[in-house]
N, C-alpha and C positions, 0 to 999 in steps of 0.2 A: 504494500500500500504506500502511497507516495506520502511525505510529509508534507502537510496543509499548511501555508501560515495562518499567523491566528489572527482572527477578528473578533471582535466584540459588538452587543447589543444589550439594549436596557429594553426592560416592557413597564410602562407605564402603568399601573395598575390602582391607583388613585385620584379619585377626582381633585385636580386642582383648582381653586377659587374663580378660576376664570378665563374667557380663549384664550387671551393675550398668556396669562402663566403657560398655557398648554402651548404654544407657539414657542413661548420662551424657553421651554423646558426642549424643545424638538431640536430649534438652534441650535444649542447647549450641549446637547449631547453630539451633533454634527462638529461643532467647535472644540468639544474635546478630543474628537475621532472616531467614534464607536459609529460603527456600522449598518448599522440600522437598528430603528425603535417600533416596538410593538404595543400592541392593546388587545388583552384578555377580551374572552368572549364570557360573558357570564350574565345571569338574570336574577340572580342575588346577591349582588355584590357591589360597593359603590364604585361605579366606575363610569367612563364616558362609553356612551354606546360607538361603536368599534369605528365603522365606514364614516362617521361623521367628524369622528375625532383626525383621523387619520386623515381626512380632505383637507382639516386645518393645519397640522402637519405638514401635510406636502408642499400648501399653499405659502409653509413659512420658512421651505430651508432649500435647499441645491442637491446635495449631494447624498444624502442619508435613503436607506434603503426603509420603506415602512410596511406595515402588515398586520394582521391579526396572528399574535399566541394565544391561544388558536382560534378560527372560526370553529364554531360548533354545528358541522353536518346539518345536523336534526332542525336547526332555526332556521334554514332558507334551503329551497331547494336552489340544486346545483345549478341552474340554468340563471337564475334570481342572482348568485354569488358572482358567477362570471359576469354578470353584466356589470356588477358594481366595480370588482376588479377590473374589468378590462377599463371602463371609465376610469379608476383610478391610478390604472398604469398608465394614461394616455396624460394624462394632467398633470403626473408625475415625472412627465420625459421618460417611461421607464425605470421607475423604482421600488417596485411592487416585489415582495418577498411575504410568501402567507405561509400560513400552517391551517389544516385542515386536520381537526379530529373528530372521534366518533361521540364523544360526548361524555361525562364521565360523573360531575356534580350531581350529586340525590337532591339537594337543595335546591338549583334552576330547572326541575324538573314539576319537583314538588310547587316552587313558586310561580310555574307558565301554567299549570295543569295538562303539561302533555304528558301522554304514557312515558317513560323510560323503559324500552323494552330491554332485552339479555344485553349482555353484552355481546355475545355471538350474532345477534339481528343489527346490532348498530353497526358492528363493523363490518356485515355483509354489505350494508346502506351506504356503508361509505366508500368501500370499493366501488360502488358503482357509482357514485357521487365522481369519484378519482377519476375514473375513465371517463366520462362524459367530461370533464374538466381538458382532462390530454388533451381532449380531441377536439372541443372545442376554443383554446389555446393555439392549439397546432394546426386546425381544419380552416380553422372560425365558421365552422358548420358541425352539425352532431345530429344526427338519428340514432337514439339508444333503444332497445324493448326489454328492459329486463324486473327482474323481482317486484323492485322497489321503486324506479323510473322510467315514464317513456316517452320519451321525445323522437318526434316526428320533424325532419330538416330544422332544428335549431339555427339558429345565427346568429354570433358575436358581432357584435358592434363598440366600440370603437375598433381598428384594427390597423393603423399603422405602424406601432413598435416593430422592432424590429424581432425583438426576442421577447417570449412569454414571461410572466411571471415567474421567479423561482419558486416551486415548491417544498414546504416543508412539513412532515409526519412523523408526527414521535410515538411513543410507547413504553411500558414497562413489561405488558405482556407476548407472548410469544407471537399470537393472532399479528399483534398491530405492526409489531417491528418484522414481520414478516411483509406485512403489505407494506410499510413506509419504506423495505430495503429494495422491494421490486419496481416503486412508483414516483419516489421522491427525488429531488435535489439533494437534499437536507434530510437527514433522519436524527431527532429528536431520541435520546437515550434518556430516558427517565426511569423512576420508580415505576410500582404497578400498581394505578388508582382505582384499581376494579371494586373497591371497599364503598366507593363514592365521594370522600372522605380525606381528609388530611388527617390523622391521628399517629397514638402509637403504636400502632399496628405497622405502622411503616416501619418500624425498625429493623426489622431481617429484611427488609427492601433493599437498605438504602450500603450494605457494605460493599467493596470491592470486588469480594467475590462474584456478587450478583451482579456487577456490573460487569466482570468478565462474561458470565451468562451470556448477558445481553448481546455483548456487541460479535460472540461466537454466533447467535443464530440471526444479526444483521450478515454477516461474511458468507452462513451457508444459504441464507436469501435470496441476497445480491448475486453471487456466482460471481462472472466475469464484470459485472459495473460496480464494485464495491471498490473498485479504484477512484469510481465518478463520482462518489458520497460524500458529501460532506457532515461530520458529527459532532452534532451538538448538545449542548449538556447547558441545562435551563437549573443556575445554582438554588436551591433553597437558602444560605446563606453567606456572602461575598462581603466579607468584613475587613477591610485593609486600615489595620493602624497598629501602634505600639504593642495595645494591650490584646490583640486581638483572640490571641490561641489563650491566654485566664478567661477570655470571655466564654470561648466556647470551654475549656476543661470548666467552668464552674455552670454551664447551662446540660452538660452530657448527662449528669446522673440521672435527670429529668426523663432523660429518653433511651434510661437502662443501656448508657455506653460511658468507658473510661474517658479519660482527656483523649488519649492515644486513637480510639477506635473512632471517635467524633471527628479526630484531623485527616483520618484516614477517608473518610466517606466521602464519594468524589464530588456528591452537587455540594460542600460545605467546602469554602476558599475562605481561608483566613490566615493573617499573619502580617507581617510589616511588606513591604512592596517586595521585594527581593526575597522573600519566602513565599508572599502568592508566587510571583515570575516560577521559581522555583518547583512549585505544585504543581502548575499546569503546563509547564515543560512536563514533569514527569507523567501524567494523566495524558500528554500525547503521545509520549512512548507505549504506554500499558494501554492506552483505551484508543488513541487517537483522536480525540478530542481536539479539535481546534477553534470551536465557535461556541466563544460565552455566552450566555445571558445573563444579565444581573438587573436587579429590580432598581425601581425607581428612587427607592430613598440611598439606593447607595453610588448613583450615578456620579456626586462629587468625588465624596471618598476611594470608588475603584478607580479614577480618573488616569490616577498616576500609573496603575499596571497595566491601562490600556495605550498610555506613552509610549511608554517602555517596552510592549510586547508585541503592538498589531504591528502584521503585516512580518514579523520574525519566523 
């Protein structure tokens, strides 16, 4: 597998006071370097609704790549989603980078009143979501008949970019990184949220090992395009200051791990800059990781290891 250099991205996941802050905030992150900015898809949670936020976004920087972590399949059918993307790759000169998942939160389910079906039906759903996306991206036309959708001569409109959308699909379970290794740009290595739930249960998630797991069965996925993948790893927590690793050794016991096994767990980056750098040098030799994500409140403070490391 070739060495990636590394880029960075921040996802926005909080309402800020107002456009101007959310422009401010898009700048900002373009000004510091980081690679593109995302917005959660979520229906219980405070945040700015996705496609709207992200128009103000585009409308306020040059260079930064924007998107949903993640659209959630199940709230627009796929025909619905391209429209908006392809408009907002066209206004963006080109700077559309999304994630498409199956849907995972018990709580935006419970709060829409739509069914939450298996998780085995959403991510049949989104396979074909996937495909009708390809091919209308790559056709800018699509007749699908299947399970779940059926489109008769679809047509994308806008359509002058030159290149689609990058696609990004993550997972913790076998199903998804199976489909994200055979369909994506970008595969997403995460825990496994089949619970619905952020809790402690995630703990035998979130060790090394299991992240060996993972990215063994993106490579017997992929096959011969696992050279074409780019891997990404969406941190839970990316803490860069002095005190950083007391922070996490006095937060582990909480989450039944030592200081040790806390520093070891790959979406948790903490430590003074030159021990993150450190980290995620070694995380791209073992996992191949080369594209962060780190959340919005710590957009200042990672600032410095994305100086330092994008594009190494």
């Amino acid at each position: 597998m070739p060495v990636r250099q590394f880029r960075f991205a921040v996802q926005v996941s909080t309402l800020t006071q107002s456009p101007r802050q959310l422009a401010d905030l898009a700048r900002r992150a373009e000004d510091l370097g980081y690679s593109a900015v995302f917005v959660p898809d979520h229906l219980s949670a405070d945040q700015w609704s996705p496609i709207t936020a992200l128009a103000v976004m585009a409308a306020a920087t040059e260079r930064i790549s924007l998107g949903g972590l993640v659209f959630c399949n199940d709230y627009r059918h796929p025909l619905l989603l391209a429209q908006e993307l392809a408009t907002l790759h066209e206004l963006s000169d080109g700077r559309v980078e999304f994630g498409l998942g199956a849907g995972w939160m018990t709580s935006d389910y419970q709060a829409s009143g739509m069914a939450m079906d298996s998780a085995g039906v959403r991510i049949d759903r989104l396979e074909e979501a996937l495909k009708m996306l390809g091919a209308l991206f790559a056709e800018r036309s699509c007749s699908f008949d299947g399970r779940h959708y059926r489109v008769a001569d679809a047509r994308l409109q806008p359509t002058s970019q030159a290149h689609p959308p990058r696609l990004i699909v993550g997972g913790g379970g076998r199903k998804m990184l199976n489909l994200a290794a055979r369909l994506a740009d970008v595969v997403g290595v995460n825990v496994n949220l089949a619970s619905g739930a952020v809790g402690p249960e995630l703990v035998a998630e979130v060790g090394p090992d299991a992240f060996d797991r993972r990215i063994a069965w993106v490579k017997e996925a992929a096959g011969e395009r696992f050279g074409d993948i780019e891997l990404q790893c969406l941190t839970f927590v990316a803490r860069v200051s002095s005190d950083a690793r007391d922070w996490v050794a006095s937060m582990a016991p909480a989450f039944g791990l030592t200081a040790d096994e806390a520093l070891e767990v790959p979406i948790v980056l903490a430590g003074n800059v030159q021990q993150v750098a450190e980290t995620i040098e070694a995380r791209r030799e073992r996992f191949g990781f080369s594209y962060w994500v780190v959340h919005q409140a710590e957009l200042e403070d990672f600032a410095p290891v994305v100086s330092r490391m994008a594009g190494r």
